[in-house]
C-alpha positions in Angstrom: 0.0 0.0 0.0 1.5 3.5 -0.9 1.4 5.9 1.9 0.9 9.4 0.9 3.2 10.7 3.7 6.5 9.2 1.9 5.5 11.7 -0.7 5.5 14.9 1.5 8.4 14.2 3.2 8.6 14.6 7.6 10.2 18.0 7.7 10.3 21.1 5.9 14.0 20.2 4.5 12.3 17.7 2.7 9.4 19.0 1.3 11.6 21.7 -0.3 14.1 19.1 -1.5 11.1 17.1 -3.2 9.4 20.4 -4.7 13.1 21.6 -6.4 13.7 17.9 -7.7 10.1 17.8 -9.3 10.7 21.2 -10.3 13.9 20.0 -12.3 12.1 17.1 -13.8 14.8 15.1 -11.4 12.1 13.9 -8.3 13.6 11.8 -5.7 13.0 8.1 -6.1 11.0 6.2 -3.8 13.7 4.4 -1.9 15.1 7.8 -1.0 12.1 9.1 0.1 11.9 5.8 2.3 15.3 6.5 3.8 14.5 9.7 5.1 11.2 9.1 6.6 12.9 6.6 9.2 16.8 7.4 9.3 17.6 5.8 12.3 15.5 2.6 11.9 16.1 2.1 7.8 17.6 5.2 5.9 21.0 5.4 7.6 21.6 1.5 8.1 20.4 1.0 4.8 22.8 3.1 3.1 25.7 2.2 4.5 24.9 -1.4 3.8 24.1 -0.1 0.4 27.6 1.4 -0.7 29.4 -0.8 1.0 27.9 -4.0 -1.0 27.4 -2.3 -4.3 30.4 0.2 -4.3 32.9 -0.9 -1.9 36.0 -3.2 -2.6 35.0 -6.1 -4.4 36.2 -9.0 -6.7 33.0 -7.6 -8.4 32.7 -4.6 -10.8 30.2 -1.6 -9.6 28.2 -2.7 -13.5 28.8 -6.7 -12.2 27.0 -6.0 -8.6 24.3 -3.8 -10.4 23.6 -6.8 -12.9 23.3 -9.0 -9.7 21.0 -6.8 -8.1 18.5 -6.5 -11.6 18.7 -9.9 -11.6 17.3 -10.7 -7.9 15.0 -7.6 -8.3 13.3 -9.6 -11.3 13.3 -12.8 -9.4 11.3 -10.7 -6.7 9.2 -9.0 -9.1 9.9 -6.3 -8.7 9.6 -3.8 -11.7 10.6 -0.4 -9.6 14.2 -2.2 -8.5 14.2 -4.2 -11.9 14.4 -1.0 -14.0 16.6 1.5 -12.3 19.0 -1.4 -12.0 19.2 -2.9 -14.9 20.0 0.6 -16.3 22.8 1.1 -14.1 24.3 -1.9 -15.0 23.7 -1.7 -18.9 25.2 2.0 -18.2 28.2 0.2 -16.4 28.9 -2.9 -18.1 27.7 -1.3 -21.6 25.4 -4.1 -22.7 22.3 -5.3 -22.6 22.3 -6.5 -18.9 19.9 -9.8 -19.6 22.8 -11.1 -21.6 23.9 -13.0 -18.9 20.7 -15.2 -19.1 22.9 -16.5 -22.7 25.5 -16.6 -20.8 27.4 -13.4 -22.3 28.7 -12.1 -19.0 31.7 -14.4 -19.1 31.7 -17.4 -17.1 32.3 -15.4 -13.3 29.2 -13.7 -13.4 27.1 -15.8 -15.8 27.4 -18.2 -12.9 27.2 -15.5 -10.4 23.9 -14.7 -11.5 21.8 -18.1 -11.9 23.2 -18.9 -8.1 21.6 -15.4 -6.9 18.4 -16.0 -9.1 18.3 -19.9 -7.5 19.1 -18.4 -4.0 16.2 -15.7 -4.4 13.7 -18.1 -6.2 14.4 -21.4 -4.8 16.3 -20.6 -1.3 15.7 -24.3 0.0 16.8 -26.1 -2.8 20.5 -24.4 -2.7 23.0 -27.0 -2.3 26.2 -28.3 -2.3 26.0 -28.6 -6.3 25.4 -25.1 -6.9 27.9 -23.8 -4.8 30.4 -26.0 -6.6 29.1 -24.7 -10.2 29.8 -21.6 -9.0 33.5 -22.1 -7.9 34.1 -24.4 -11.0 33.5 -20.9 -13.0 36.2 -19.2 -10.9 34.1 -17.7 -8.7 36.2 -18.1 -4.9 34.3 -17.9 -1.8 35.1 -14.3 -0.8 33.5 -13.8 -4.3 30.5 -16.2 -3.8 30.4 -14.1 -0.1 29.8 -10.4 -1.9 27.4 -12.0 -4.6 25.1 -13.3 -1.4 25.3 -9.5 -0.1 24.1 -8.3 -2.8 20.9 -10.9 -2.5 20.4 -10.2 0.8 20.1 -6.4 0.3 17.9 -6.3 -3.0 15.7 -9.5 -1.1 15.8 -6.9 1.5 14.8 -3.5 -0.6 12.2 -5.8 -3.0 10.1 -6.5 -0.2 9.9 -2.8 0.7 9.5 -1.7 -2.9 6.3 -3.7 -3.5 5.2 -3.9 0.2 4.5 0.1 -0.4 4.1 0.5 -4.2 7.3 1.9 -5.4 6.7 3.8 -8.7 9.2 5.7 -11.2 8.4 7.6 -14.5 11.0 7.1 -17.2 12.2 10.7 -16.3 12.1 9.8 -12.9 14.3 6.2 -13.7 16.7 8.0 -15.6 17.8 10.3 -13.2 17.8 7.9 -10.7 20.2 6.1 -12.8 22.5 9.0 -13.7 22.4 10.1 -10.2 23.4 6.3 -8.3 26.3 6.0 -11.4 27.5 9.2 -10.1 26.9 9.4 -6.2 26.4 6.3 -5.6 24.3 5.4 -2.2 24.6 8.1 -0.3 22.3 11.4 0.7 24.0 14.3 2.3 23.7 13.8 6.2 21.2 17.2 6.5 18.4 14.7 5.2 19.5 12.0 7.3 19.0 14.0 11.0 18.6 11.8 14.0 14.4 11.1 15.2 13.2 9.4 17.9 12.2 5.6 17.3 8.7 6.2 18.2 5.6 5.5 16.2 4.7 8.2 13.7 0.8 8.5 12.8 
């Protein structure tokens, strides 16, 4: 169910902040709008987790993690995650990002991908055989390790995204896109002040 109050924003700071992006044709995605509603519980925790799986040190590329994280996003169903995603990674990686599906990815992160999609799908039925496909296509554990962070956080975000009806225009996508390529997952800490943990009506 999408609640209205994600869309004005808590506090002043971010209603003006949402009015100048709308203004630009640039309005804040959903998932940033999330993070500042709850800070402390979500927005802040999130984030961090955020850049450190999907821009941090990695055997992975920033375009390999992003294809990763289309990939589990359309496992979930998830059309808001799917998109944005997807286009960072085709922006990254400079293909077509369901490639790897023919197995055009190369062998790391062809594999990489069907053990995500299998582990977001099918969680139960991941065994011993799937994490030995994986290694047999050079993919060590510390590797197989970063891969199952990025499923946790997009199994994580997914649930949230359709749970509250995330939407984007195209516009809205696009800059999303260009601004995560850029910035990556960060907001400056102004809209991140601290709140109380107490129930908001």
């Amino acid at each position: 169910m999408r609640l209205s109050s994600y869309d004005r924003g808590n506090r002043l700071r971010h209603r003006l902040l949402f009015g100048l992006t709308k203004l630009f044709s640039a309005e804040m995605d959903d998932v940033a709008k999330v993070t500042m509603k709850r800070p402390v519980f979500f927005g802040t925790p999130f984030l961090r987790l955020a850049q450190a799986v999907l821009r941090g040190p990695s055997a992975w590329t920033a375009g390999e993690r992003e294809l990763m994280a289309s990939v589990v996003s359309r496992a979930n169903d998830c059309p808001f995650c799917t998109g944005i995603h997807a286009g960072i990674a085709a922006g990254e990686i400079g293909w077509d990002p369901h490639a790897w599906e023919e197995g055009r990815a190369g062998p790391r992160a062809t594999a990489a991908c069907r053990f995500v999609e299998k582990l977001t799908r099918e969680p139960d039925l991941i065994g011993e055989e799937d994490v030995a496909r994986v290694r047999a296509a050079g993919v060590d554990d510390d590797a197989l390790l970063e891969a199952i962070y990025v499923a946790l956080l997009f199994n994580l975000i997914n649930r949230v995204a359709n749970a509250l009806e995330f939407t984007a225009s195209e516009a809205s996508r696009r800059a999303s896109v260009t601004m995560l390529r850029r910035l990556g997952y960060r907001l400056p800490g102004v809209f991140l002040c601290e709140e109380k943990l107490e129930q908001r009506t």
